[in-house]
N, C-alpha and C positions, 0 to 999 in steps of 0.2 A: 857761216854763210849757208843760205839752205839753198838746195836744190829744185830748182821750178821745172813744170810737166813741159813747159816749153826745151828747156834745157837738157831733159831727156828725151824728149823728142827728137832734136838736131844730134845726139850723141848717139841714141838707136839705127835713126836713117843714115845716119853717115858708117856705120859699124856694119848696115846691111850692104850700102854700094860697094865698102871694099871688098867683103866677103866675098862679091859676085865678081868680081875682077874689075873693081872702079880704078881708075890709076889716085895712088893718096896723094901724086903731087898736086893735082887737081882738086884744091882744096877748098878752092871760092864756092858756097852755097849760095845761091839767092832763098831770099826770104820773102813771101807774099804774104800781106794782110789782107783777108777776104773780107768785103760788105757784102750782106745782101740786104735789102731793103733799108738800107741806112745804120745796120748793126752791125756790129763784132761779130763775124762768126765761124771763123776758122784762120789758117793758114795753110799755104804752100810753099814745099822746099824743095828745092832743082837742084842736083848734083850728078855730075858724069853723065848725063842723059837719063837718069831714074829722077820721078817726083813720086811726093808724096801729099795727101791732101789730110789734113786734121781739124775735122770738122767738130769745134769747142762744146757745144751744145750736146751732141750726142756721141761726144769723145770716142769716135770712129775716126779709124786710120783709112785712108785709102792710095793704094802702091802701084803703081806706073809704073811699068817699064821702060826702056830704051825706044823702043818703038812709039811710047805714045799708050799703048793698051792696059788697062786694066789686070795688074796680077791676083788682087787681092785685097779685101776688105775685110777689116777687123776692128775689132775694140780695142782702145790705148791700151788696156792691160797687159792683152795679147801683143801686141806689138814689143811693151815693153819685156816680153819675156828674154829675151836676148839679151840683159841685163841683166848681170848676175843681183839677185834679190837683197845682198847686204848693200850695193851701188843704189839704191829704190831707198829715200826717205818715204816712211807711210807718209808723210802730206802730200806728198806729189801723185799717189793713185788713194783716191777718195772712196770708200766703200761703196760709196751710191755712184752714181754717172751727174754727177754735178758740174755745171760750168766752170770753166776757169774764168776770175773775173777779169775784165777788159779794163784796160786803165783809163778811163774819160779824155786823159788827154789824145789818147792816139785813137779812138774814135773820132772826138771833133776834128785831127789832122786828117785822117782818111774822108771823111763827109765833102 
């Protein structure tokens, strides 16, 4: 079973809340499907009062704090460094910055 960017994603950010003193019983994430102009084009993940924004397209992380404010904006790669590197299938970070592709069906649900 291979490992998806999404699936490293939710295991990154969840691995950075606790780091910062998230409590792990607190373990319900919300997951957001981003549209904008009728397209697939990121997600948001809330946990403990930290979000994060993963903008597909330009596979850019972006890291919230508890407050709300912006800590930090980086590329998936960067983000995924906190992953030890044998955890990282090469399919899941793409040498170029290519989309990850959106499943038609959960587009037309979100529309």
């Amino acid at each position: 079973m291979s490992v998806t960017q999404a699936e490293l994603v939710r295991k990154s950010f969840r691995d950075f809340v606790f780091r910062n003193g998230g409590d792990e019983s607190s373990s319900l994430m919300l997951e957001t499907t981003l549209i904008r102009d009728g397209a697939y084009c990121g997600r948001k993940f809330s946990l403990a009062g930290y979000s994060i924004i993963w903008f597909i397209d330009e596979q850019q992380i972006k890291l919230f704090g508890q407050s709300g404010s912006l800590l930090q904006s980086m590329s998936l790669r960067d983000f995924f460094s906190g992953i030890p590197a044998s955890a990282i299938p090469a399919s899941a970070i793409p040498a170029t910055a290519q989309p990850e592709t959106a499943d038609p069906e959960e587009i037309r649900r979100a529309a």
